[in-house]
N, CA, C and O atoms as CSV, one atom per row, in Angstrom:
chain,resi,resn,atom,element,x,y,z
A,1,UNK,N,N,-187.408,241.555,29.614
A,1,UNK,CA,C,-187.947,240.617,28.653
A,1,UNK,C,C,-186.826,239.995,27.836
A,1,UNK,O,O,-186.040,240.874,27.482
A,2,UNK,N,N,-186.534,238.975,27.481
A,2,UNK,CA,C,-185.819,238.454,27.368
A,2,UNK,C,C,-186.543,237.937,25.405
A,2,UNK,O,O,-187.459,237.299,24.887
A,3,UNK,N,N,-185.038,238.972,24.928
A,3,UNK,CA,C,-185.584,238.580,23.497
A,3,UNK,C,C,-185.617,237.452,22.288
A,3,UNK,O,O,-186.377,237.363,21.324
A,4,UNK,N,N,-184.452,236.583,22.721
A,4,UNK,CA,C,-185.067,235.388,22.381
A,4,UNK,C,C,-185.511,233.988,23.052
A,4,UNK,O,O,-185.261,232.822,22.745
A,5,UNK,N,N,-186.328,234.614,24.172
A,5,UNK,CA,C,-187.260,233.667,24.192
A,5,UNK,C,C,-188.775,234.517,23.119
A,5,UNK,O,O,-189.573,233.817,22.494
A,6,UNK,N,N,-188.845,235.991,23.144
A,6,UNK,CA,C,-190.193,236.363,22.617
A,6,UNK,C,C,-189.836,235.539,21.122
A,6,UNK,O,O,-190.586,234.691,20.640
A,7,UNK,N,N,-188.881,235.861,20.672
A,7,UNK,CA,C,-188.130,235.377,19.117
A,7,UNK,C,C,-189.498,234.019,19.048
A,7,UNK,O,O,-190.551,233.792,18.453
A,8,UNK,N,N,-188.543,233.364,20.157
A,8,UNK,CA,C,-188.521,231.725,19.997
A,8,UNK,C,C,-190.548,231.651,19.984
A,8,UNK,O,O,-191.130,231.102,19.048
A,9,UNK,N,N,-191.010,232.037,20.694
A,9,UNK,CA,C,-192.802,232.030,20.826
A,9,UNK,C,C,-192.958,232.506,19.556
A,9,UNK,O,O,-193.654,231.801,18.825
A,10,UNK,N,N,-192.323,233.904,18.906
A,10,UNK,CA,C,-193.478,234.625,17.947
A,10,UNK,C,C,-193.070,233.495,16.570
A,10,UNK,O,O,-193.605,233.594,15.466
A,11,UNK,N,N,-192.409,232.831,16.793
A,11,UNK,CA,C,-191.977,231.695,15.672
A,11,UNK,C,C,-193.417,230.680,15.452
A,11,UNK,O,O,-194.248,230.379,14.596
A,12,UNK,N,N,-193.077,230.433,16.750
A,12,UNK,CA,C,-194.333,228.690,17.059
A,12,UNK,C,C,-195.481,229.628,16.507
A,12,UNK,O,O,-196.171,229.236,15.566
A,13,UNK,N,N,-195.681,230.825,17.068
A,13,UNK,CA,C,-197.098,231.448,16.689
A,13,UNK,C,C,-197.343,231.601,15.138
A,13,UNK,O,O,-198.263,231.179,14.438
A,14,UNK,N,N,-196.295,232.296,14.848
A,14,UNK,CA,C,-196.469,232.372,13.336
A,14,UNK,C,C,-196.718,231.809,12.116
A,14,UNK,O,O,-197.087,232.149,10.992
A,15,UNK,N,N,-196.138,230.072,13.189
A,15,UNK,CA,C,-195.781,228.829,11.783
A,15,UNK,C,C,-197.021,228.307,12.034
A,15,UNK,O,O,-197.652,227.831,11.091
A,16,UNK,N,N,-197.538,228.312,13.272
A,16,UNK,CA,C,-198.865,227.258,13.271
A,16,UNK,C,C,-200.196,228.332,13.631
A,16,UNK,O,O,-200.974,227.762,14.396
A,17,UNK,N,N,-200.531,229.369,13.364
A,17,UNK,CA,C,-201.591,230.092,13.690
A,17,UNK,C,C,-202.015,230.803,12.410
A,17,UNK,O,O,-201.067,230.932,11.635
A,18,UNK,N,N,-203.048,231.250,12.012
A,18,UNK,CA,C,-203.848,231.738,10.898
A,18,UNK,C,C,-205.054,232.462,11.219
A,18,UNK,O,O,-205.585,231.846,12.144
A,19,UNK,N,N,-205.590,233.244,10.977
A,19,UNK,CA,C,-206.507,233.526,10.510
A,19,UNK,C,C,-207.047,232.990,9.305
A,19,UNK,O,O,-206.223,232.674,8.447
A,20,UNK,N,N,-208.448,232.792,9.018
A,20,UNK,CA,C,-209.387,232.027,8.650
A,20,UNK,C,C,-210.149,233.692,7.440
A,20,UNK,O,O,-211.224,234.074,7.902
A,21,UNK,N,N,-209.762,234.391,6.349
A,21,UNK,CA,C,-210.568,235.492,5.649
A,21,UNK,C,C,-211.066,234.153,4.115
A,21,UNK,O,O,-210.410,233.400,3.395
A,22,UNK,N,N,-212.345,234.449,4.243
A,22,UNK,CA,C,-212.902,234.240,2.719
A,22,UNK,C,C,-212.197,232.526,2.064
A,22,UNK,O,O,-211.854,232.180,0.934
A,23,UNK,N,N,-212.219,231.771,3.429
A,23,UNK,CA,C,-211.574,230.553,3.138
A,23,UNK,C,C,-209.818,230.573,2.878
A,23,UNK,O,O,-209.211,229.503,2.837
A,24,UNK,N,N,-209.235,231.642,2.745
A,24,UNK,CA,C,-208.058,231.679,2.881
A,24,UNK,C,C,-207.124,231.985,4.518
A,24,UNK,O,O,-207.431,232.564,5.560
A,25,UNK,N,N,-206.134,231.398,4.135
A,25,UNK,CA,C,-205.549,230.816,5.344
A,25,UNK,C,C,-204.231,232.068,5.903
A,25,UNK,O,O,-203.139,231.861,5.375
A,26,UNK,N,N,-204.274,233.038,6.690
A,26,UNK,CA,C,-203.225,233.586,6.491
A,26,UNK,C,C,-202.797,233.581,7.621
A,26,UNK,O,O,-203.566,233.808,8.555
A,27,UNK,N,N,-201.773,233.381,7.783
A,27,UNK,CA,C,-200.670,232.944,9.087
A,27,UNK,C,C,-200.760,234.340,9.547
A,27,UNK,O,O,-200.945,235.281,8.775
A,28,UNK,N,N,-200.591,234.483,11.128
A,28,UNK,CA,C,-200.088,235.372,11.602
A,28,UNK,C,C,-198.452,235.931,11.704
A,28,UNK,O,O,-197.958,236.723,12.506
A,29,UNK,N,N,-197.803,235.162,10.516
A,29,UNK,CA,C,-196.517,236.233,10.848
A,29,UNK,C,C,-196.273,236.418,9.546
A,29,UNK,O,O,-195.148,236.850,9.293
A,30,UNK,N,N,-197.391,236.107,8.139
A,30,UNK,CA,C,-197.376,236.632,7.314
A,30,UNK,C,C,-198.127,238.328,7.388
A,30,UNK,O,O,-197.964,239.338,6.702
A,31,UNK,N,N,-199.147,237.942,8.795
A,31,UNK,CA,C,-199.915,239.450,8.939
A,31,UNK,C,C,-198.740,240.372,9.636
A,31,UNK,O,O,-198.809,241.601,9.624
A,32,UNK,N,N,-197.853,239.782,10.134
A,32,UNK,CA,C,-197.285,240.683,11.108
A,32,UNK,C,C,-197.223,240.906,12.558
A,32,UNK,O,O,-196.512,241.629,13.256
A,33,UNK,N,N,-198.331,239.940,12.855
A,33,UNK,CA,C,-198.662,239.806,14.236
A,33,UNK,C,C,-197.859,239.077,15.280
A,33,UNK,O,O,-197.662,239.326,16.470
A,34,UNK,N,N,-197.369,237.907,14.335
A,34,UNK,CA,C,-197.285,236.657,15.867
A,34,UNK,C,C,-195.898,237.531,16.426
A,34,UNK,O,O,-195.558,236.659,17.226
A,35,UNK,N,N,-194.969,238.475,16.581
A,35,UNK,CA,C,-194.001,239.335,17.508
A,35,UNK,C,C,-194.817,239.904,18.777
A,35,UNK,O,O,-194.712,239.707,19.988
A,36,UNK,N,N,-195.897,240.897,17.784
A,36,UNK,CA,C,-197.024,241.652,18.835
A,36,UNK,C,C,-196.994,240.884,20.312
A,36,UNK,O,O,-196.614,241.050,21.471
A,37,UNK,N,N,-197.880,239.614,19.170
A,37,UNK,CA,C,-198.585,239.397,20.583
A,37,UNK,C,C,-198.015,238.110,21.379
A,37,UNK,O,O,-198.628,237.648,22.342
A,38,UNK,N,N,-196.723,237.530,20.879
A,38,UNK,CA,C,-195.558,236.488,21.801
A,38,UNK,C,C,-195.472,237.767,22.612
A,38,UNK,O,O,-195.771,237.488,23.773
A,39,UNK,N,N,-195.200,238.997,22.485
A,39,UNK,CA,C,-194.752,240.135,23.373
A,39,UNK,C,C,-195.638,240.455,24.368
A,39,UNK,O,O,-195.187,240.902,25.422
A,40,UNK,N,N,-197.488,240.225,24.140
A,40,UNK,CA,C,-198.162,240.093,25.134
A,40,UNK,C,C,-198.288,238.892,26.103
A,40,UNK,O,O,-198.307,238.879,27.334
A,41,UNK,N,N,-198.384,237.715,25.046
A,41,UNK,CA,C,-198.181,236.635,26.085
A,41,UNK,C,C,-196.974,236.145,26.945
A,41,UNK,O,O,-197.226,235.601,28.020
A,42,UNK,N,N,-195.915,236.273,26.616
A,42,UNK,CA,C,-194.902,236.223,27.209
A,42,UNK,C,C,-194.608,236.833,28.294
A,42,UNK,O,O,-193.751,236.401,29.065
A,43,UNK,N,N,-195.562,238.375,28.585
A,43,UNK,CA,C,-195.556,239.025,29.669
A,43,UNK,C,C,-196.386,238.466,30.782
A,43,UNK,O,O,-196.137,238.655,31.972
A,44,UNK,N,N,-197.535,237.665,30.251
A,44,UNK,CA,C,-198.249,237.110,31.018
A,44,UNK,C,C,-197.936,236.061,31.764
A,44,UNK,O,O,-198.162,235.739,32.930
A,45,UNK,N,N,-197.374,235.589,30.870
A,45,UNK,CA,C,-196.609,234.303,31.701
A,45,UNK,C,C,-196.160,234.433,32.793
A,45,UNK,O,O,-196.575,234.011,33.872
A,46,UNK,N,N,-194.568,235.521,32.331
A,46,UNK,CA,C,-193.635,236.260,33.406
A,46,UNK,C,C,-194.442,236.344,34.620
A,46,UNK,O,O,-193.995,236.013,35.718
A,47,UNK,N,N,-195.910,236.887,34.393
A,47,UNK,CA,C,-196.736,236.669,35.610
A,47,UNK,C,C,-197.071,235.508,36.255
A,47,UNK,O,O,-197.007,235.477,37.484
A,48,UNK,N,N,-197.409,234.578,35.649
A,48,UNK,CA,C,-197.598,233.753,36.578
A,48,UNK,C,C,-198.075,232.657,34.699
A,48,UNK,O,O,-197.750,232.808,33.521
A,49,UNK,N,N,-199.021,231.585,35.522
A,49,UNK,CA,C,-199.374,230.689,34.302
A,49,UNK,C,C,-200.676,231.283,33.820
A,49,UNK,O,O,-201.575,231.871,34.419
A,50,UNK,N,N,-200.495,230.933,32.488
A,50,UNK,CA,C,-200.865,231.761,31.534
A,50,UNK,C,C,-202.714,230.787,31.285
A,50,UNK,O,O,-202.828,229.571,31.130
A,51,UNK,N,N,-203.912,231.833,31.325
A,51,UNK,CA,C,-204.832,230.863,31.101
A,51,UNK,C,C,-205.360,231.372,30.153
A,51,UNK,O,O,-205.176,232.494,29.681
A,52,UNK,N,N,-206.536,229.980,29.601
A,52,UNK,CA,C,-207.117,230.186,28.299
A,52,UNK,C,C,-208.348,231.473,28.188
A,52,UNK,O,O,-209.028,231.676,27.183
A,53,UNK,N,N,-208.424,232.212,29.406
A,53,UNK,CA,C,-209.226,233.465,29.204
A,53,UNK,C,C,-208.508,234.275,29.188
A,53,UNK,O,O,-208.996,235.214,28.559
A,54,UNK,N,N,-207.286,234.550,29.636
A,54,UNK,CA,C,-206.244,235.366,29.468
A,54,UNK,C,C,-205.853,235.537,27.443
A,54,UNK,O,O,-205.941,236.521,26.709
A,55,UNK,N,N,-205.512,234.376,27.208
A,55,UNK,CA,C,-204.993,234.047,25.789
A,55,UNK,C,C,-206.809,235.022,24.747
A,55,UNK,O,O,-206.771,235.977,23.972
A,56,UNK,N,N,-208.084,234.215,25.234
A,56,UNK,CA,C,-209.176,235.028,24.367
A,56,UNK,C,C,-208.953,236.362,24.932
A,56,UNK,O,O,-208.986,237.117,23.961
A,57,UNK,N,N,-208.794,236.883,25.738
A,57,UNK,CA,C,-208.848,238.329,26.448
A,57,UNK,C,C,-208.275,238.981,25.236
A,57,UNK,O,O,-208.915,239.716,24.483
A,58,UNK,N,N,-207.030,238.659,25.108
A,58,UNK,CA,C,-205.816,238.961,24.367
A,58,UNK,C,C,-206.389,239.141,22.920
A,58,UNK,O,O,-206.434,240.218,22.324
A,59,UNK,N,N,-206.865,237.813,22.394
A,59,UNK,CA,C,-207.466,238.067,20.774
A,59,UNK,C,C,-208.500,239.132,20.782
A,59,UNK,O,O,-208.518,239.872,19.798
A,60,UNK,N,N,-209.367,239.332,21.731
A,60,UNK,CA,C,-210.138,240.018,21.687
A,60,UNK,C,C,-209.977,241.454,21.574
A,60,UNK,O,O,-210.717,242.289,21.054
A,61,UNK,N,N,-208.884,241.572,22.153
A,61,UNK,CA,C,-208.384,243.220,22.217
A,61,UNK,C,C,-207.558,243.196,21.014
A,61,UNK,O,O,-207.032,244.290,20.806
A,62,UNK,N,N,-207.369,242.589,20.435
A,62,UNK,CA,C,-206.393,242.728,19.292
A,62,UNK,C,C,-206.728,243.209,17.770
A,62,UNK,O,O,-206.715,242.400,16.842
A,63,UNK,N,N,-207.035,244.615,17.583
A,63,UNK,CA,C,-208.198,244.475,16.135
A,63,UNK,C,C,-207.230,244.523,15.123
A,63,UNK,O,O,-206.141,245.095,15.172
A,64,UNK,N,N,-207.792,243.771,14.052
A,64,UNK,CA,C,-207.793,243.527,12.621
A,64,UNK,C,C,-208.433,244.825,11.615
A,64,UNK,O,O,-209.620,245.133,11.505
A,65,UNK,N,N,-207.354,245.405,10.997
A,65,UNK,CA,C,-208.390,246.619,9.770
A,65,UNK,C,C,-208.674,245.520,9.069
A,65,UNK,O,O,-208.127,244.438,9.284
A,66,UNK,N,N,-209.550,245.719,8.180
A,66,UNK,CA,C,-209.853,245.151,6.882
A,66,UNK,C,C,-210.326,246.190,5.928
A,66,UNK,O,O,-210.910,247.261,6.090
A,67,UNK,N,N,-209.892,245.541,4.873
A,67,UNK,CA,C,-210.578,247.286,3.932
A,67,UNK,C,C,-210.435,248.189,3.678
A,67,UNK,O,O,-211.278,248.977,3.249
A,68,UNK,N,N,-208.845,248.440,3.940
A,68,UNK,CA,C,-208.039,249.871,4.171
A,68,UNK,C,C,-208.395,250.513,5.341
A,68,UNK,O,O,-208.438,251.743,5.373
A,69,UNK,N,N,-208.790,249.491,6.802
A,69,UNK,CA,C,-209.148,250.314,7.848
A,69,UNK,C,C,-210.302,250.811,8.318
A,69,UNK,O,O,-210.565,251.314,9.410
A,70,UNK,N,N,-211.401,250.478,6.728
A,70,UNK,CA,C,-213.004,250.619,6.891
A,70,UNK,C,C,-213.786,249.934,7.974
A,70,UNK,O,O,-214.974,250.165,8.200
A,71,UNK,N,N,-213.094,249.138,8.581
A,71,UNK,CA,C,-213.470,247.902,9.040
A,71,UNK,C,C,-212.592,247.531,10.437
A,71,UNK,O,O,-211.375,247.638,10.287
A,72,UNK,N,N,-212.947,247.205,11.471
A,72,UNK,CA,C,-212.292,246.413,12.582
A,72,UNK,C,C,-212.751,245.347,12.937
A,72,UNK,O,O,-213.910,245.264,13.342
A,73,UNK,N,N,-211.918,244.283,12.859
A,73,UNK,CA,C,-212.427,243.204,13.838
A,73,UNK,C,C,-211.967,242.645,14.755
A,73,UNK,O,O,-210.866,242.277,14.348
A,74,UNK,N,N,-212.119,242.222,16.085
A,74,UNK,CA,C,-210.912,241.609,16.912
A,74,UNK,C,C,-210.700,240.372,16.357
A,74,UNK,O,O,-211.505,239.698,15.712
A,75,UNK,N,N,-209.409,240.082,16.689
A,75,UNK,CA,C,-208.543,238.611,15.930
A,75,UNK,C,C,-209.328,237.662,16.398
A,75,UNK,O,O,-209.276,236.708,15.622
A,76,UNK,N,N,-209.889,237.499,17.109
A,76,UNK,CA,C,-210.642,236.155,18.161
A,76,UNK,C,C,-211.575,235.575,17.427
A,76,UNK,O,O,-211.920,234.404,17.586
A,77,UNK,N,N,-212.127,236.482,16.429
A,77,UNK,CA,C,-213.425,236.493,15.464
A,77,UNK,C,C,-212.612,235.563,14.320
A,77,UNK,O,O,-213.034,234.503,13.858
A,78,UNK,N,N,-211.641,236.067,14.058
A,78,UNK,CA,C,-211.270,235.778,12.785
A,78,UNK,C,C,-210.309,234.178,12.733
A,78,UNK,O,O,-210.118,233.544,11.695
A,79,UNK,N,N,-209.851,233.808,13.991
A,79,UNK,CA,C,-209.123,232.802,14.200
A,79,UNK,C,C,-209.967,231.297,14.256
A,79,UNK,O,O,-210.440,231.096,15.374
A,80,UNK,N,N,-210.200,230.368,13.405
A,80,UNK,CA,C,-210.919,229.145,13.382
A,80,UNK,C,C,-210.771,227.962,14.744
A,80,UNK,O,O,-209.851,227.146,14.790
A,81,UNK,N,N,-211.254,228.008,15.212
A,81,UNK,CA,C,-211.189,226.731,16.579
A,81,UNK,C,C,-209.914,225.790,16.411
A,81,UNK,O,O,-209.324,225.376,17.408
A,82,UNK,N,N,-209.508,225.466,15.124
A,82,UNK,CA,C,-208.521,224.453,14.672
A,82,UNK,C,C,-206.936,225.496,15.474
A,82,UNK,O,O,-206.015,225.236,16.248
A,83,UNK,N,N,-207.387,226.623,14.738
A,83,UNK,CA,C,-206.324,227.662,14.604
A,83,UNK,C,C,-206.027,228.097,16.275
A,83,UNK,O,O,-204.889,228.248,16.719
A,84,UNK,N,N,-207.098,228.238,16.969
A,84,UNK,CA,C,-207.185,228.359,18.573
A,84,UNK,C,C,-206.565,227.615,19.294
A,84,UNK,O,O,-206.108,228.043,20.354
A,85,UNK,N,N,-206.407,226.441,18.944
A,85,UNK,CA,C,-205.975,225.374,19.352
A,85,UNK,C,C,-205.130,225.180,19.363
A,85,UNK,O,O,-204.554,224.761,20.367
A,86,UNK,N,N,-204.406,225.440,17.885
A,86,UNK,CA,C,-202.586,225.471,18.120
A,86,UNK,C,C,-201.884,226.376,18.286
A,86,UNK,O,O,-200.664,226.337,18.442
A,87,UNK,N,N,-202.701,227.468,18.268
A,87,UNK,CA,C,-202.238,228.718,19.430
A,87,UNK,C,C,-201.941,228.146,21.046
A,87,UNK,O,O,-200.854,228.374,21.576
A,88,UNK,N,N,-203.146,227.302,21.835
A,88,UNK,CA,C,-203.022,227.172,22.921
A,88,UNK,C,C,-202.142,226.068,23.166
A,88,UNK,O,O,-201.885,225.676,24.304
A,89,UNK,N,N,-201.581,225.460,21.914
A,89,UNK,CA,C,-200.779,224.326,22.294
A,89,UNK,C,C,-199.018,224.831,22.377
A,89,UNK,O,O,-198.172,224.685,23.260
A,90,UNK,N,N,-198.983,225.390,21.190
A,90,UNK,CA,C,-197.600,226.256,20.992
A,90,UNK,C,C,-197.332,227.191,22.371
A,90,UNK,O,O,-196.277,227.153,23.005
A,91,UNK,N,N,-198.656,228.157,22.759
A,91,UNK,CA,C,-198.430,229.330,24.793
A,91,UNK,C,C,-197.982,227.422,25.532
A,91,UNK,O,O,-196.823,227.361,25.943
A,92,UNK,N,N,-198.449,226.659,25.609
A,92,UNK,CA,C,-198.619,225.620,26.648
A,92,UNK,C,C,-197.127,224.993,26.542
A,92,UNK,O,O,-196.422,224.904,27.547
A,93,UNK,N,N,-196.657,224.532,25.165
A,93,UNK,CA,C,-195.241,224.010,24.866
A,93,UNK,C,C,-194.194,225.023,25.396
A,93,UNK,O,O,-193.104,224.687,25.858
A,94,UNK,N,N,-194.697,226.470,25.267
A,94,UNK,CA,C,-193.704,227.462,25.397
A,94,UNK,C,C,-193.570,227.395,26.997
A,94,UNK,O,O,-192.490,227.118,27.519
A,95,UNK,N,N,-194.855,227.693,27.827
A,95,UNK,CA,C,-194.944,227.643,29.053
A,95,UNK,C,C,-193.810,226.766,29.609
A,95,UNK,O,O,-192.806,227.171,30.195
A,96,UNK,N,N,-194.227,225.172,29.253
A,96,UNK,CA,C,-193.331,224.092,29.938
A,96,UNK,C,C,-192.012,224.201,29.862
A,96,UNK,O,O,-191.382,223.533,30.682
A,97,UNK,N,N,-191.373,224.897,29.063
A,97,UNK,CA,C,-189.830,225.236,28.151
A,97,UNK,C,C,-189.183,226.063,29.429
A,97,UNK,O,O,-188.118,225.824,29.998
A,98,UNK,N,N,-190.328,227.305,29.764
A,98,UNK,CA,C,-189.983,228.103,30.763
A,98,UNK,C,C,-189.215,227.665,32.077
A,98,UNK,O,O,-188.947,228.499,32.942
């Protein structure tokens, strides 16, 4: 795996992706996430091209505590259609780079 290209993805992910809590907007690399999961998608790629059920697969398995942990939700739930979107645009920009 080649670490800065994951670098270079968990960037795009971080600057343009959010979660959507209680009308507030919180980026995924303020949560900590967008490394995680450039580290999952990036593997996928390596496989072959990367598709948009692959990418929900991914949010879906991905849970969120809330609440000190009272609580799980997968990220897929929590990510707004706007926010989906420039997730799939940033995997797609990254893809073509490849």
């Amino acid at each position: 795996m080649s670490s800065e290209a994951i670098e270079k993805l968990a960037a795009a992910i971080g600057e343009n992706v959010y979660m959507d809590v209680a009308k507030w907007h919180l980026y995924l690399r303020d949560a900590h996430l967008h490394t995680p999961l450039a580290e999952q998608f990036y593997a996928l790629m390596t496989q072959g091209s990367l598709s948009e059920n692959q990418v929900n697969e991914v949010l879906r398995k991905t849970p969120i505590k809330l609440g000190g942990g009272k609580l799980e939700v997968p990220l897929a739930d929590l990510l707004p259609i706007q926010s989906q979107m420039h997730l799939m645009d940033a995997l797609e920009e990254f893809q073509r780079d490849l």
